[in-house]
N, C-alpha and C positions, 0 to 999 in steps of 0.2 A: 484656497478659494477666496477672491477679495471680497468684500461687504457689498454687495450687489444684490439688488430685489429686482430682475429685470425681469419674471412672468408679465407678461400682456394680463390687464385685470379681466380679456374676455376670455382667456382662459379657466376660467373657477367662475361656481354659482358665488353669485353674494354673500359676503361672509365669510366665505370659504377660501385660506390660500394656503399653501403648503413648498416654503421654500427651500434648498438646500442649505445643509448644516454649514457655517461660518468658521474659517476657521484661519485666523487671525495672532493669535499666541505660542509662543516660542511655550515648549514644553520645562524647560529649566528655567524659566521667567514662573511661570505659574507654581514651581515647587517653592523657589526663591520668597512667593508672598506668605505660602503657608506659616511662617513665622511671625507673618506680622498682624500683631491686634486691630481690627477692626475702628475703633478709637484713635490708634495712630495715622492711620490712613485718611478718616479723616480729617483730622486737625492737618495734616498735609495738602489736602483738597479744599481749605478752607470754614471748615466746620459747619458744612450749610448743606452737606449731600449722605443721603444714605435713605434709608424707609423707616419709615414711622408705624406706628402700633404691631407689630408682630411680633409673637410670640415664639421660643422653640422648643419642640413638641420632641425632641429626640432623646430625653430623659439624662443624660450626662452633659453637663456644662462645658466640658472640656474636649467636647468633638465641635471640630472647626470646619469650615466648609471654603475651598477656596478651586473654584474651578471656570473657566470658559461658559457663558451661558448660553441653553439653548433653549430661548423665547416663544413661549407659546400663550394665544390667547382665548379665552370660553368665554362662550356663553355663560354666566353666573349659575354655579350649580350642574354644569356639564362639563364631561373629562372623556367625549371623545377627540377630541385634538394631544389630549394627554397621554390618550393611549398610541394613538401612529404617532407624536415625536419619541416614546419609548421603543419603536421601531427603527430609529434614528439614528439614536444619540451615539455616541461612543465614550468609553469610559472616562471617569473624570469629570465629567459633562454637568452643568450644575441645570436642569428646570428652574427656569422662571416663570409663572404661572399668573396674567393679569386675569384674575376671577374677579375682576370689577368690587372688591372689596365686600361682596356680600358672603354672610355667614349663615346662611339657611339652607343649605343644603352642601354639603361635604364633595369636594374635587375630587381628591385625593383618601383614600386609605391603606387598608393591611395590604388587599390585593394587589397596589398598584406597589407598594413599597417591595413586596415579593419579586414583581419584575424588577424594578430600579436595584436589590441588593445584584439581581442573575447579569444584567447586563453592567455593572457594579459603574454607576450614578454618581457624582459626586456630589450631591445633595437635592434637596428642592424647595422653591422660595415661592408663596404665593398668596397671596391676594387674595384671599378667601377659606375657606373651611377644611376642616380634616376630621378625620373621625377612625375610630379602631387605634385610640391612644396607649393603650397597653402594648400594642404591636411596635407603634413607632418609637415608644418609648425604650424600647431594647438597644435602642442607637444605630451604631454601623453609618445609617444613613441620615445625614442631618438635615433637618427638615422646620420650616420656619414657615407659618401659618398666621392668619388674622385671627381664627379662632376655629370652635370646633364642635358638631353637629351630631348626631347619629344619622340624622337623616341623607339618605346616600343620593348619588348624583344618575342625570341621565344622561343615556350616550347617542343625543342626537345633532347635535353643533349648533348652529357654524361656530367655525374659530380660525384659527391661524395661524402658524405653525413661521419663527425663524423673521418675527418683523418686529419694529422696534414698540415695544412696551412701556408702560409704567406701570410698576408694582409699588403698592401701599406709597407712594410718592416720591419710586424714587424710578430714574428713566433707565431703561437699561435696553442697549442693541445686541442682535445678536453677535456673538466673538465676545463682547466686553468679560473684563474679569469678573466674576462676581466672590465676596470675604464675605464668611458670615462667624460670627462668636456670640458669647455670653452677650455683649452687649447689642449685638445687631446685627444688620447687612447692608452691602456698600457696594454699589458695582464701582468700575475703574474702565475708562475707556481703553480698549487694546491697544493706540495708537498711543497714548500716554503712559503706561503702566509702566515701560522700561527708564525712563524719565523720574516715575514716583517714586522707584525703589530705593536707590541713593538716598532720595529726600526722606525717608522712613526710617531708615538706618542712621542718620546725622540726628531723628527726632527721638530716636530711643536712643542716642546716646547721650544727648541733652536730657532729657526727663531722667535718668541713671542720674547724671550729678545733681539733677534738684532734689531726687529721693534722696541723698548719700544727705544733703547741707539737710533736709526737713528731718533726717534720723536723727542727725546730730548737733542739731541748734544753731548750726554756724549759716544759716542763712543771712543772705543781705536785705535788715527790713527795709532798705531804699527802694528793692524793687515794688515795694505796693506803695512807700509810702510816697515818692513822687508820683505815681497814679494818682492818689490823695489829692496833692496838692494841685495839681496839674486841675483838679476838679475845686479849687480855691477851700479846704481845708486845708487849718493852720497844722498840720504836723511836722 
């Protein structure tokens, strides 16, 4: 299905859309990234893209998140849109969740992570609050939050379900890759990713010989110190 948003908006009350799932990614293109850190893909992308302040709530550092996103947006503090795109998704599928950055009232929790393991989720990214941290903290499903509430969500809308987002500042349509690790999350345009990959692998194999020269002393200190100089220090 190509990236097309063509419902008529007098189709749906205000607020309210509900599009079909995107689906844009070659399935061995998407195993292919799982290898690659987060950090790498940026520094690939420029060092200027990925989301800011969130947290991951899934208790093991070494559960990675790398799947197809399926974009949904709330009302701050409401997780009915969250509940029919988990009528949706198909597995693998990563939730991206624009809850407009507010942390007072929880999206997401145990109950909803219960569905996302049955329909088996490939993670969820979102913009707003979580709560029943003991639960998500069992792992399986990774899960990257603003922060986190007891206080739980209502299920009255509007929202929108499969149209292009921003979460915690970073833009993501639906089909885009979305990476998530220890260090963060990153979406990857579909349309670019098979392009990125190459360029990911040439960057971990460069950063390999700068660890090998920084283990072992044999670096060249020209490469900072004409930086240095180039900035009119005498070194």
């Amino acid at each position: 299905m190509s990236a097309s948003y063509s419902s008529s908006s007098s189709e749906w009350p205000a607020g309210y859309r509900i599009n079909p799932r995107v689906n844009l990614l070659d399935p061995t293109l998407v195993e292919a990234f799982r290898e690659i850190p987060v950090a790498v893909a940026g520094d690939c992308m420029g060092r200027c893209i990925g989301a800011r302040g969130l947290r991951a709530y899934h208790g093991d550092p070494a559960l990675k998140l790398c799947g197809p996103a399926f974009t949904v947006r709330v009302r701050p503090g409401d997780n009915l849109m969250v509940h029919k795109a988990l009528m949706m998704v198909q597995p693998g599928d990563v939730l991206v969740i624009d809850g407009g950055g507010d942390t007072s009232q929880a999206v997401i929790g145990g109950l909803v992570r219960t569905t996302a393991l049955r329909v088996k989720l490939g993670g969820i990214v979102i913009d707003g609050a979580v709560r029943d941290l003991e639960e998500l903290a069992e792992g399986i499903v990774p899960v990257f939050a603003a922060g986190h509430t007891h206080r739980g969500p209502s299920k009255d809308g509007p929202g929108e379900i499969n149209v292009p987002v921003a979460c915690a500042g970073l833009a993501v349509l639906p089909g885009d890759l979305v990476l998530g690790d220890a260090d963060g999350v990153i979406a990857i345009r579909a349309e670019d990713a098979a392009a990125l990959l190459p360029r990911t692998h040439a960057h971990l194999e460069r950063e390999a010989g700068i660890r090998k020269t920084n283990q072992e002393g044999t670096a060249d200190p020209e490469r900072f110190d004409a930086l240095l100089r180039s900035k009119g220090l005498p070194v």
